[in-house]
LUMDRENLUM-299812 format. One line per field, with one value per residue (C-alpha): residue in one letter; residue number from 0; x, y, z. Coordinates in pm, whole numbers, plus 50000, padded with zeros to 5 digits. Each point is the difference from the previous one (the first is absolute). Example, Ala and Ser with C-alpha at 12.3 -4.5 7.8 and 13.67 -1.06 7.14 Angstrom:
voro = c(a|s)
guse = c(0|1)
east = c(51230|50137)
north = c(49550|50344)
up = c(50780|49934)
//
This chain:
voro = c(x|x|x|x|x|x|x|x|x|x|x|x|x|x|x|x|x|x|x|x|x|x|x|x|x|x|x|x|x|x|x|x|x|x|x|x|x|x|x|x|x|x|x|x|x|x|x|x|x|x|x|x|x|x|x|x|x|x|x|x|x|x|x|x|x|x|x|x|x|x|x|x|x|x|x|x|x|x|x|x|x|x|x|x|x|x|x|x|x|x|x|x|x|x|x|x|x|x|x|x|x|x|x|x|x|x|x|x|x|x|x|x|x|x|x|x|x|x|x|x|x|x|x|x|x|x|x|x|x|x|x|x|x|x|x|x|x|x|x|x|x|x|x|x|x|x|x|x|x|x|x|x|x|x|x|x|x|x|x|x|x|x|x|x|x|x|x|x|x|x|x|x|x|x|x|x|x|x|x|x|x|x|x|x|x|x|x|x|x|x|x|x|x|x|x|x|x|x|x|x|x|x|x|x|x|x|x|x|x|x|x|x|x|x|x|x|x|x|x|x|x|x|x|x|x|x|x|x|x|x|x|x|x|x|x|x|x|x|x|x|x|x|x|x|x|x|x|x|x|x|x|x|x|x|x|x|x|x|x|x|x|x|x|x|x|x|x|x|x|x|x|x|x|x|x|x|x|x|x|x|x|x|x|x|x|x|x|x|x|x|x|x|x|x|x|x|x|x|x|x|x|x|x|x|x|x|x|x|x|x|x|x|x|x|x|x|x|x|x|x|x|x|x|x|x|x|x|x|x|x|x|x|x|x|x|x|x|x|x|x|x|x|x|x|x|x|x|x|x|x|x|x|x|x|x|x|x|x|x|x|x|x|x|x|x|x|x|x|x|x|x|x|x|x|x|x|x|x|x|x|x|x|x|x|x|x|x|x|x|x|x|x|x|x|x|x|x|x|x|x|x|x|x|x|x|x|x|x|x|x|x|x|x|x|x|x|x|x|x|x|x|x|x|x|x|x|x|x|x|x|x|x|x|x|x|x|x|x|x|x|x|x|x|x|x|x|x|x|x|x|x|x|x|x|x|x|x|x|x|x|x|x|x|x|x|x|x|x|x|x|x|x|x|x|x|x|x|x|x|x|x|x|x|x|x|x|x|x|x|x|x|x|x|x|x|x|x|x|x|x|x|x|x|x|x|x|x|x|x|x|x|x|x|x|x|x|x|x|x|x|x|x|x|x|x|x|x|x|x|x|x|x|x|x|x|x|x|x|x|x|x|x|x|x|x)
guse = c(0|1|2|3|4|5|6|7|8|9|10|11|12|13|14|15|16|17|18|19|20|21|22|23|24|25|26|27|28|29|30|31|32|33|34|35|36|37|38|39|40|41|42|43|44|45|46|47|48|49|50|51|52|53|54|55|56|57|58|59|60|61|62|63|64|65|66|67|68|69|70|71|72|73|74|75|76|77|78|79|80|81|82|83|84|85|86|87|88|89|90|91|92|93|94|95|96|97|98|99|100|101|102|103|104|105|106|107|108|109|110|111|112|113|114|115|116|117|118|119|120|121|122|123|124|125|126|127|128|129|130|131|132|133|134|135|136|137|138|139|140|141|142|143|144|145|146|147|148|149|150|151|152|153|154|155|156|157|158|159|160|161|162|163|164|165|166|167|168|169|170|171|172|173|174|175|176|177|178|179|180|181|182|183|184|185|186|187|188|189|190|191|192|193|194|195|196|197|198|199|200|201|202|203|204|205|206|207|208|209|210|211|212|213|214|215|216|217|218|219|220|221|222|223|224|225|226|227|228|229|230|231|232|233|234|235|236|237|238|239|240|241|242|243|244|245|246|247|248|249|250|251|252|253|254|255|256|257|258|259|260|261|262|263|264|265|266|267|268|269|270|271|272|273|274|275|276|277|278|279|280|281|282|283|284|285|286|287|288|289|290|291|292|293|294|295|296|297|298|299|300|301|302|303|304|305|306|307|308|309|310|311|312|313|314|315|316|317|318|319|320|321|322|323|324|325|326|327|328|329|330|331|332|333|334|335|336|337|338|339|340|341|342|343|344|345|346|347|348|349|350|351|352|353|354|355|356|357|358|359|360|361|362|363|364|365|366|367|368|369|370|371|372|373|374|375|376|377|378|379|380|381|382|383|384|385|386|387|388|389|390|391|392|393|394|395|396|397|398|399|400|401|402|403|404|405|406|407|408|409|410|411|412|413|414|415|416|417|418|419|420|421|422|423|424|425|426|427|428|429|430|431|432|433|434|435|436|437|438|439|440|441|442|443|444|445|446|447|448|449|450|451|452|453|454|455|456|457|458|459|460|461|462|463|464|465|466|467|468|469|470|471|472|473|474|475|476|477|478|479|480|481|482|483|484|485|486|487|488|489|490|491|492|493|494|495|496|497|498|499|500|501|502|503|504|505|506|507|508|509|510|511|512|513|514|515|516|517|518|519|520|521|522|523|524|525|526|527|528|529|530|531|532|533|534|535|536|537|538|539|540|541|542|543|544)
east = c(69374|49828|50193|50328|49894|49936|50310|50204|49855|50044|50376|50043|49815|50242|50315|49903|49931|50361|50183|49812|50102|50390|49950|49729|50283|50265|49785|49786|50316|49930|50323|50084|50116|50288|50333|50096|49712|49883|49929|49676|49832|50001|49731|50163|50319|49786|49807|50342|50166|49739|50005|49650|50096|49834|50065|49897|49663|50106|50073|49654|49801|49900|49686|49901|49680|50265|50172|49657|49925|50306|50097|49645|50103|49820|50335|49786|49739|50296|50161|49685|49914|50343|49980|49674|50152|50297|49823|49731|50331|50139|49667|50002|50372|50109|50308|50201|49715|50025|50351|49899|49700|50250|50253|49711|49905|50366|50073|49602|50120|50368|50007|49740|50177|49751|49911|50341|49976|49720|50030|50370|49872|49764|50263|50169|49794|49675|50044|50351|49785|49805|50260|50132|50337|50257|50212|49627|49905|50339|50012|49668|50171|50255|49739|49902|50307|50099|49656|50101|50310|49879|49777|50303|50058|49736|49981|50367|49920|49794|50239|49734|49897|50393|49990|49756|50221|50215|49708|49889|50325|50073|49686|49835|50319|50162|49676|49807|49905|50212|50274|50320|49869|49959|50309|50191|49812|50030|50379|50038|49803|50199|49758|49814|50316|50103|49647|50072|50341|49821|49736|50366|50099|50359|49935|50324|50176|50061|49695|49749|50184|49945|50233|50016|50057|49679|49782|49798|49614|50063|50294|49853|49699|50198|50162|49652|49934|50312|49845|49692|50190|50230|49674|49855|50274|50034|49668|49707|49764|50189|49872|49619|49906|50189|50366|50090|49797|50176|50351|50004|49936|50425|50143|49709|50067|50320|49881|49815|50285|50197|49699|49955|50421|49898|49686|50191|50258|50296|50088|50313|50222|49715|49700|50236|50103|49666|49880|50258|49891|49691|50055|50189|49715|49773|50257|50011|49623|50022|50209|49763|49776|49620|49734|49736|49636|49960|50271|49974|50387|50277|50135|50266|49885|50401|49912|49802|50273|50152|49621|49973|50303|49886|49748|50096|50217|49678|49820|50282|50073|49590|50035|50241|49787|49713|50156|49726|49713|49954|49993|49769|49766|50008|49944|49670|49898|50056|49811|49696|50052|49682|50107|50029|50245|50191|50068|50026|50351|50149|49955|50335|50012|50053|49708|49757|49712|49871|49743|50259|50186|49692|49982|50386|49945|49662|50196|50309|49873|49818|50365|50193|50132|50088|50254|49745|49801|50347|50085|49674|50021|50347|50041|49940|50357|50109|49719|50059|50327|49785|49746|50245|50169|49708|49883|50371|49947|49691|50096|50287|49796|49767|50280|50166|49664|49933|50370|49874|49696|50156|50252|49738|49791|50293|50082|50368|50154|49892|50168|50366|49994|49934|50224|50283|49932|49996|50365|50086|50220|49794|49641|50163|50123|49636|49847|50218|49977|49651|49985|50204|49730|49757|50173|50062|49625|49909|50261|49790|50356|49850|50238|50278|49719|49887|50356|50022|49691|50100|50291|49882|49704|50314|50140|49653|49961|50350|49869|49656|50218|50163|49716|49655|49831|50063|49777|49708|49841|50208|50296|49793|49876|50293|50013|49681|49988|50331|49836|49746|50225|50142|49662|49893|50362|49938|49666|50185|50185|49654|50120|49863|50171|50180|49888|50230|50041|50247|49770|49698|49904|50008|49758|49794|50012|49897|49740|49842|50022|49811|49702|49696|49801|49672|49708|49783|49662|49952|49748|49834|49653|49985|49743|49885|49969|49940|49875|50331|50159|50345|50266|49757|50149|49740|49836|49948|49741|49859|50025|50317|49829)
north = c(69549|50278|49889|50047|50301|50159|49876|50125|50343|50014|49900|50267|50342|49847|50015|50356|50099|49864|50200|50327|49984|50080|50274|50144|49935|50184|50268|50061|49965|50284|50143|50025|50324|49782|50154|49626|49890|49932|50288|49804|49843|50246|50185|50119|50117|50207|50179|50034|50143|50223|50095|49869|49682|49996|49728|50144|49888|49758|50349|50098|49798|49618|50008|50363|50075|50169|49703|49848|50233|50027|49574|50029|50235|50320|50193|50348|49915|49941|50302|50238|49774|50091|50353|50030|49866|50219|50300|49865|49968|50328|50156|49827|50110|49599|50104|49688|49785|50275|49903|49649|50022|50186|49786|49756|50196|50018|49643|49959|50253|50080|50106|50244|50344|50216|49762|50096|50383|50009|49859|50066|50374|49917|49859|50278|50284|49886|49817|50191|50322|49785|50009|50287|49839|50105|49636|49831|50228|49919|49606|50002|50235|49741|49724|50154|50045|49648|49869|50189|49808|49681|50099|50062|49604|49912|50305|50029|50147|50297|50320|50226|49723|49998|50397|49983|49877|50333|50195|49886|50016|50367|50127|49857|49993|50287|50222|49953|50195|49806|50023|50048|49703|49771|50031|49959|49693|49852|50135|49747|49717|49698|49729|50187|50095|49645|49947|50211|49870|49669|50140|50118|50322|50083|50122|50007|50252|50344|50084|49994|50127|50291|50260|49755|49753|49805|49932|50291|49963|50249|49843|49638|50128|50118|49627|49887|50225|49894|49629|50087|50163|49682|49778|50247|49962|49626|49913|49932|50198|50340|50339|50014|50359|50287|49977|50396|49887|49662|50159|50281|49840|49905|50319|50090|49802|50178|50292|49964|49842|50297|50226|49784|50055|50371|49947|49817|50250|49861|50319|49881|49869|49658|50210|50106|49740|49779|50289|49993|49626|50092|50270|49664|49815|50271|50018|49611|50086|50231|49784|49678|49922|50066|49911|50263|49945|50382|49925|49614|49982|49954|50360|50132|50285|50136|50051|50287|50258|49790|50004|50343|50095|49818|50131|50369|49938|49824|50311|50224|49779|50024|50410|49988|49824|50256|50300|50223|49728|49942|50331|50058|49733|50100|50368|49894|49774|50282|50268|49693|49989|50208|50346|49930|49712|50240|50228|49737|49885|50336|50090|49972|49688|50148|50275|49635|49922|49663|50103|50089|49651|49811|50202|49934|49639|49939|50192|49755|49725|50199|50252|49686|49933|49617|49908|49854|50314|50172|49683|50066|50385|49929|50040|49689|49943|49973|49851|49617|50068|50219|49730|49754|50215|50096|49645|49901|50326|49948|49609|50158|50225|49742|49794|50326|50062|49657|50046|50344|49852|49662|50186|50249|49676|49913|50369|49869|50355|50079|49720|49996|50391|49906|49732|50213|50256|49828|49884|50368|50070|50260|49818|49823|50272|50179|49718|49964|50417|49929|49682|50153|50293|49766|49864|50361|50088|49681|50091|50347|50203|50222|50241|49760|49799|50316|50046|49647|49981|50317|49860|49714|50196|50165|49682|49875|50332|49904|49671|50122|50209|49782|49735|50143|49720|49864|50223|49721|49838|49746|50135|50279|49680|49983|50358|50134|49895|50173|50353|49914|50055|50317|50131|49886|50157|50367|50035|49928|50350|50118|49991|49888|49818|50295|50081|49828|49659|49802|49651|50260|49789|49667|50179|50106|49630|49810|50282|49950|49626|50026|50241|49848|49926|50227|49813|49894|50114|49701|49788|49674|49829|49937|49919|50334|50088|49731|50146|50204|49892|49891|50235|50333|50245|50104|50311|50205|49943|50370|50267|50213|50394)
up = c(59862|50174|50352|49819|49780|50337|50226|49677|50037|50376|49945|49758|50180|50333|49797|49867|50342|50123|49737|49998|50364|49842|49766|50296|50284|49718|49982|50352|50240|50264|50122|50360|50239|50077|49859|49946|49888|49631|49734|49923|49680|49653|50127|50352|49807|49742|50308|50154|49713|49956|50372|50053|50195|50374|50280|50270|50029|50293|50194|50036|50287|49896|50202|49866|49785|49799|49916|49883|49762|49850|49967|49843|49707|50174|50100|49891|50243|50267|49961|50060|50321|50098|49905|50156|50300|50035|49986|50263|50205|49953|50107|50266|50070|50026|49809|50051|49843|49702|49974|49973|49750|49760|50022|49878|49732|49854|49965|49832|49744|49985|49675|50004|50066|50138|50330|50112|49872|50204|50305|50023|50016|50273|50174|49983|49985|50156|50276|50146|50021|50284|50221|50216|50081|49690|50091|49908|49723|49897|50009|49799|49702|50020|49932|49702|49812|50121|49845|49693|50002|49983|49753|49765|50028|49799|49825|49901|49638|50118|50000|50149|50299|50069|50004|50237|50222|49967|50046|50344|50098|49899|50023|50314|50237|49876|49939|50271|50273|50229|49783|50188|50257|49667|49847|50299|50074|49644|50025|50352|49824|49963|49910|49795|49799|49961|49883|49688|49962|49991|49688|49826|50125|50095|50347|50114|49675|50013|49750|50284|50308|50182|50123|50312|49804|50092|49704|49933|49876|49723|49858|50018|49821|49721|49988|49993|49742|49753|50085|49823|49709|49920|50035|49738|49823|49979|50041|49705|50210|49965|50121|49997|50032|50039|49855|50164|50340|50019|49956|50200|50306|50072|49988|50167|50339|49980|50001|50305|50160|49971|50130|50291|50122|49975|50173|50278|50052|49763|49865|49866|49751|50037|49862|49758|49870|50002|49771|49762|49999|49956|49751|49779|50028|49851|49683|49947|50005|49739|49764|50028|49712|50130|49804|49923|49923|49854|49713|50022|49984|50269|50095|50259|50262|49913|49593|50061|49904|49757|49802|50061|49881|49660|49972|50039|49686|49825|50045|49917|49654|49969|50065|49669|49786|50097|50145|50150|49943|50352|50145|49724|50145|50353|49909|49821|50276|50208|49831|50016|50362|50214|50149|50326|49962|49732|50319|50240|49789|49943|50325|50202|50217|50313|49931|49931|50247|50039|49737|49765|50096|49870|49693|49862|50133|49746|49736|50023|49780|49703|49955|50003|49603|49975|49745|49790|49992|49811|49815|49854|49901|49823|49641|49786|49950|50295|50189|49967|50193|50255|50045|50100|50177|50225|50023|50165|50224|50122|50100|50147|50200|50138|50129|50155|50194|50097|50168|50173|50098|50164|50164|50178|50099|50267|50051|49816|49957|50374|50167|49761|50113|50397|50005|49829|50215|50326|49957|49995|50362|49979|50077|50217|50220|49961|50132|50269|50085|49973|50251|50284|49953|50074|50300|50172|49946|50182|50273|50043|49855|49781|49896|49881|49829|49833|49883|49873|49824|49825|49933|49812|49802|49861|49896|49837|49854|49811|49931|49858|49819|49801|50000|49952|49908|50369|50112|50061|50198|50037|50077|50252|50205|50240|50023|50084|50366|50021|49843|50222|50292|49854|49992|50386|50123|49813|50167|50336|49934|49859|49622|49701|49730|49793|49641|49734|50246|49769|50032|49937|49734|50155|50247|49769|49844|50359|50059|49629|50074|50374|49860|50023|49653|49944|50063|49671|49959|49760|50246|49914|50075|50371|50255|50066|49678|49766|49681|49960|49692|50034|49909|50043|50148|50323|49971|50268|50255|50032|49708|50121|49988)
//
């Protein structure tokens, strides 16, 4: 009885063995790389359909400690081995055994974004600066965007991994010191264009050629760039972070396009026109629904005078309901106000020191009379109508400034104005007076480039003229080598720059910009002195007479 009790219960765990083997088989299938392969058991299509399926394991070497740790369940402990190894590498300048351990790292962890953040921007920011050769600085910028790349494979969902792409792209090729030999490289770089065509950009359209009609890096960073939008857009992950810093980078890479063409002498109907692009780009910019975290709502950087504009008539329609209340308030406010800021505001502006400045700027917020403060000195019978009234205004008025204040983050008005103003024939012909200037105070022919250059400050003057908020930074960038010039050539006929120079103020701008800070006399607890407390100002070491 026992014997067959036994046997009985042997025959039955064996059968439940045999069919758990189905439902785990159904389940535990691992998909292959193979294109033609199998999508796997249930399992291996729910990590695939949440991108988190990886296959690559048999990429990383069989015989490695690596590979031990991670068949054992310790793929953590792998990766820091690795990462400890690349960076032994690196210091040791072994760069192609970098290469290597990173490309180990990725297929350990695919799915964790920042391994190829990071080490794509060593790639291409670290390890190119070791090279003195531009072609091998170069190839190893080139790595890192094609690391990022890949890493869009496995992280197809990420909009801001995919923008990434744009950003090395743009930024690294076309800002870097080496500049002009980058993008003509990238420009003559046929397998690493068919590279991107093969991650899904259109290499070969119109949208990302140059004026030669080679791709240009500028242009196929703004492709990049409308990549990580429709991911955003169709993805669950969406736009972590900032809405305004996420969208403003395409008609960004525009915009530097068309400074480039002027930078590289196409002063022509091409710069023209790539800032007209650009200047489109800025308006679908201004149209798209951004998400602000001061007002918690969606908003559009072009409602700004459309919301001022209601709320104008708010405040006239509140002035109605309580005419004379608020000059009322501000006139008491003001008579509260000390002396010296009372004198400081009726002074004339143009008669105000910096002294006076400070005193009209910390008298600002106690004169200003919010449209609750008259709601609330109405009469009684009209005052539920004020109070409602004030509360749309004032809801009004926080969406208005959260406009203002997004726009100034990426200097918006600034860049609609420049690139409006650089289609203008006449920018174009001042930059091209300005240019052959140049050329003839190279060429040591000093009167005709005195005659040119004052030609052309005639033309900015005009310019300045009817654009005064170009007169930045920015724009003064390309044009202070040139007043440079004009200054060197004057003293060779022993002349100063005359008073009233047109760009005077763009002098005055670079001058401000160069002048060295004052040195603090806030000192902290050092060696020599270690019983100073920190952040006390030092006094002197002898009594001054």
């Amino acid at each position: 009885m026992n014997l067959e009790t036994s046997f009985k219960r042997k025959v039955t765990y064996i059968t439940g063995i045999v069919l758990l083997l189905f439902p785990l088989f159904y389940l535990g299938q691992p998909a292959t790389s193979d294109p033609d392969g199998g999508r796997g058991g249930k399992l291996a299509q729910l990590r695939a359909e949440n991108y988190l399926a990886q296959s690559n394991l048999g990429e990383i070497d069989p015989v490695s400690s690596t590979m031990q740790l991670a068949t054992f369940g310790l793929r953590p402990i792998a990766v820091i081995v690795l990462w400890e190894k690349a960076t032994r590498f690196q210091k040791m300048e072994d760069y192609d055994n970098v290469t290597a351990t990173v490309n180990q790292i990725s297929k350990l962890q695919p799915n964790f974004v920042s391994i190829w953040k990071f080490q794509a921007h060593n790639l291409a920011y670290n390890i190119s600066v070791d090279f003195d050769n531009y072609r091998h600085r170069y190839q190893w910028v080139r790595r890192g965007i094609d690391f990022l790349m890949e890493g869009t494979q496995y992280n197809s969902q990420d909009a801001k991994l995919v923008q990434e792409v744009g950003a090395y792209t743009g930024s690294k090729i076309g800002g870097s010191d080496e500049k002009r030999q980058f993008r003509r490289l990238f420009a003559e770089d046929d397998p690493f264009h068919q590279r991107m065509e093969n991650y899904g950009l259109e290499m070969d359209s119109q949208l990302v050629a140059g004026v030669d009609g080679k791709p240009d890096n500028w242009k196929v960073a703004n492709r990049w760039y409308q990549k990580s939008e429709d991911v955003a857009k169709f993805s669950d992950g969406g736009i972590r972070g900032s809405w305004l810093m996420f969208y403003e980078r395409k008609p960004q890479a525009l915009i530097y396009y068309a400074i480039s063409l002027e930078d590289e002498g196409y002063l022509d109907t091409n710069a023209q026109q790539a800032f007209a692009t650009a200047y489109a780009g800025l308006e679908e910019l201004g149209s798209l629904d951004i998400f602000s975290q001061f007002t918690g709502t969606t908003i559009r950087l072009n409602q700004g005078p459309e919301l001022q504009r209601k709320l104008d008539g708010m405040r006239i329609e509140m002035n109605k309901l309580a005419p004379g209340v608020r000059q009322a308030q501000r006139d008491k406010r003001f008579s509260e106000l000390p002396k010296p800021q009372q004198e400081a505001i009726n002074l004339a502006p143009e008669l105000r020191t910096e002294y006076h400045q400070r005193m009209v700027q910390e008298s600002t917020e106690a004169l200003f009379v919010s449209e609750t403060d008259v709601a609330n000195a109405v009469p009684e019978d009209v005052k539920e109508q004020a109070l409602e009234l004030a509360a749309e205004a004032e809801a009004l008025a926080v969406r208005a400034d959260a406009v203002y204040y997004m726009r100034s983050m990426i200097n918006y008005d600034y860049w609609l104005k420049r690139c409006e103003m650089e289609q203008l024939d006449l920018a174009i012909n001042a930059r091209k007076t300005t240019a052959n200037a140049d050329e003839l105070f190279v060429a040591a022919r000093l009167q005709p480039a005195r005659e040119q250059y004052e030609k052309a400050w005639t033309m900015w003057t005009e310019i300045f003229n009817k654009y005064p908020s170009m007169i930045t930074r920015d724009t003064g960038q390309n044009l202070m080598p040139s007043i440079g010039n004009y200054v060197e050539l004057l003293s060779q006929f022993d002349e100063e720059v005359p008073e009233g120079f047109a760009l005077q103020e763009l002098v005055d701008l670079a001058e401000a910009e160069l002048a060295p800070l004052p040195e603090s006399n806030i000192q902290f607890p050092s060696p020599a002195n270690p019983d100073r407390i920190k952040g006390e100002i030092p006094k002197p070491a002898f009594p001054s007479n």
